[in-house]
C-alpha angles and dihedrals in degrees: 000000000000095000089045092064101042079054092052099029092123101049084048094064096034093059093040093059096048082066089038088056091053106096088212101178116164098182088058110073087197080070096059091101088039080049091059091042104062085032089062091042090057085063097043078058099046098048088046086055098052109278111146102221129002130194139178107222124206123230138176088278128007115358129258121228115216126191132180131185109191119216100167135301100264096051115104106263118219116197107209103212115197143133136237097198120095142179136283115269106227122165091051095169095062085058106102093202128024107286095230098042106079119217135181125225131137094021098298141093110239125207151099104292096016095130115000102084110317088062097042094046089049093060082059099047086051100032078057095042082057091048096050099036088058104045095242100115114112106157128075105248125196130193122225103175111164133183104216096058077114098053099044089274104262108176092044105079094054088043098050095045086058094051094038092132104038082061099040107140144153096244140010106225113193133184103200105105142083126241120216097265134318090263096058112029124207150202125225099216080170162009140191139261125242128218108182117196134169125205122212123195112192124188138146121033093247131354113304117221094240101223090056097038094021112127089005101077132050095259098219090215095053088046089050092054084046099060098038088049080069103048095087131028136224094273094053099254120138108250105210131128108260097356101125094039086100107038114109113202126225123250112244085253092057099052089044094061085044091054091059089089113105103255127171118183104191086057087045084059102045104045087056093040103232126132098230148331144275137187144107116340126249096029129094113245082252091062089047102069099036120017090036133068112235139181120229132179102222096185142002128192128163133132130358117356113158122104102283136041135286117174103221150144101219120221094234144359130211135200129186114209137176135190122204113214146209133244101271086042114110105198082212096063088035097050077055093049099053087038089068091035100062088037097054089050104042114099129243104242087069135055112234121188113181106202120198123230113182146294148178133205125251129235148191147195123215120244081241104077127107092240099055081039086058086037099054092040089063105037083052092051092047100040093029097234131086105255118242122245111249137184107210113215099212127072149251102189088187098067093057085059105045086051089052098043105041095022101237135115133248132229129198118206094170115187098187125109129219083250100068102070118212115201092022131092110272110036128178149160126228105247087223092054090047085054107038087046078064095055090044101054093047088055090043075069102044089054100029115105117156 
């Protein structure tokens, strides 16, 4: 792999950059047409590197491209999940180049989509060209690329369900993650659940001046602070009704061979410039945010806000809060969970309404598996290390649904670095990363059997 695309450098980036230029923004309705257009292009790249056929599907919001390439029907099939859409690019005065005009320097390719997931979906479609122009595939491989990944992917599940066997697989192989650093790879076995709520306290029936109704009224901010105060103890546990009956600990062997990952605290610490830590006892900093479920307040308004002062009472006080979930959890029975809980608590001189936004379950897949088996097999013959297993504390809603829906696993060999940074301005991939993920995923194959 490594001389074919030295021989082919160029094109790569050539046809990289021809995604890259695309502004594919699903959350802004001005890029719909911008939306069709990279999605057509996918399949013009797809078809160039050996599919045998390529379509753009409609669904009820921005298409879905789908690509197969038959072996034969007894060969493994892996099914490549990824997305084309990407995030808006604001602040755009912070960028230090034109976010949709690539550009290389220090060894990286900087623009909106580099890496996540433009970046990441091209290593496949070239890992797979490789794979097809040598006469080394012998797996069936199908394409799932959607352009909604950035806006919780609405349309996907339906769509999915009614193509379930035209994407039956063995595994579900996805690039859209990060690995602990490109000196020690990883492989994401897992990720959490979400479970996004939001609480309104509603009092008085317009804002109260606070010297005349002060100490008289139920003041709703105060309320607010009051309920989330008990949402989590002292201890750092969650304190709601019901919200651990689910969790499955880890045996002291699993969270050993967790703990291999390189972790400092002190430099924790210091790059996100606290002065020390909190969370539930009896976990590592590194178990709190992804082994273990947590409660965060994500936003809080109420009041009086602008630069200045106004004593009053206001009439009502809001707080967004999400909960990230682990594998078992179902963000259904949890939303309900935490439904009962704030309503048990609030008090009676205030209405409360607690509004459900959305959610979607974790997964996760063992080490034992003949695919992170394959996985690990590759990145260690490329990096020259064995990866490190990793849980990743975000979520892909999607994942959870497509193992539901079509019953395989996926697997997450994310190529991508904390300094890239996805969904900020400047983003950028490692060159070497771009090219080593290549090399990766043409050697997953090689070792991959179901």
């Amino acid at each position: 792999m490594n001389n074919y695309i030295k021989e082919n450098e160029a094109r790569f980036y050539e046809e990289l950059f021809s995604l890259l230029r695309i502004p594919s923004v699903s959350s802004e309705p001005e890029h719909k047409g911008d939306m069709a257009r990279c999605a057509g292009r996918l399949c013009e790249l797809l078809l160039a590197a050996g599919a045998d056929s390529a379509e753009v599907c409609p669904t009820k919001g921005h298409p879905v491209v789908f690509a197969s390439k038959k072996v034969s029907d007894d060969a493994p099939t892996v099914l490549v999940y990824g997305h084309y859409d990407v995030q808006p690019v604001d602040p755009i005065a912070e960028w230090k180049s034109d976010p949709f005009e690539p550009e290389i320097r220090d060894g990286a390719i900087y623009a909106r989509g580099a890496n996540d997931d433009k970046g990441q979906i091209f290593m496949h479609m070239k890992a797979f060209e490789y794979l097809v122009a040598t006469g080394r595939l012998r797996h069936n491989v199908k394409f799932l690329f959607e352009g909604e990944e950035e806006i919780s992917s609405p349309s996907l599940p339906e769509w999915i369900e009614q193509n379930k066997e035209k994407l039956a697989c063995d595994i579900i192989l996805v690039s859209d993650t990060t690995m602990i650093s490109a000196k020690v790879p990883s492989i994401n076995c897992g990720m959490r659940g979400l479970a996004y709520m939001e609480i309104v306290v509603k009092g008085p029936n317009a804002d109260l001046h606070s010297g005349h109704y002060g100490g008289a009224v139920a003041n709703p901010a105060n309320v607010l602070c009051g309920i989330i105060s008990k949402l989590i103890d002292r201890n750092g546990r969650i304190t709601i009704d019901g919200f651990y009956d689910d969790v499955v600990d880890l045996s002291a062997e699993e969270r050993a061979m967790l703990s291999r990952a390189p972790f400092e605290q002190k430099e924790f610490e210091r790059e996100i410039g606290v002065p020390g830590v909190r969370g539930e006892k009896g976990y590592t900093s590194q178990e709190r945010r992804s082994i273990r479920p947590c409660l965060d307040v994500n936003g809080i308004v109420g009041g009086f806000t602008a630069e200045g002062s106004k004593t009053i009472i206001p009439r009502d006080a809001r707080a967004k809060v999400s909960m990230r979930l682990v594998p078992n959890q179902k963000c259904d029975k949890i939303a309900g969970l935490f439904m009962a809980y704030i309503r048990k608590i609030a008090p009676k001189d205030v209405e409360v309404e607690v509004i459900e936004h959305h959610g979607c379950n974790g997964f996760l897949i063992p080490v034992t598996s003949k695919a992170y088996k394959a996985a690990a097999r590759a990145m260690g013959e490329v990096y020259g290390i064995e990866p490190v297993p990793s849980r990743g504390g975000g979520s892909i809603g999607i994942l959870a649904d497509m193992q539901q829906i079509l019953g395989a696993d996926p697997l997450l060999m994310g190529f991508g670095l904390e300094r890239d940074f996805i969904h900020s301005p400047n983003e950028s991939f490692l060159l070497d990363q771009l090219f080593k993920g290549m090399e990766s995923i043409a050697l997953f194959y090689k070792y991959y059997d179901r």
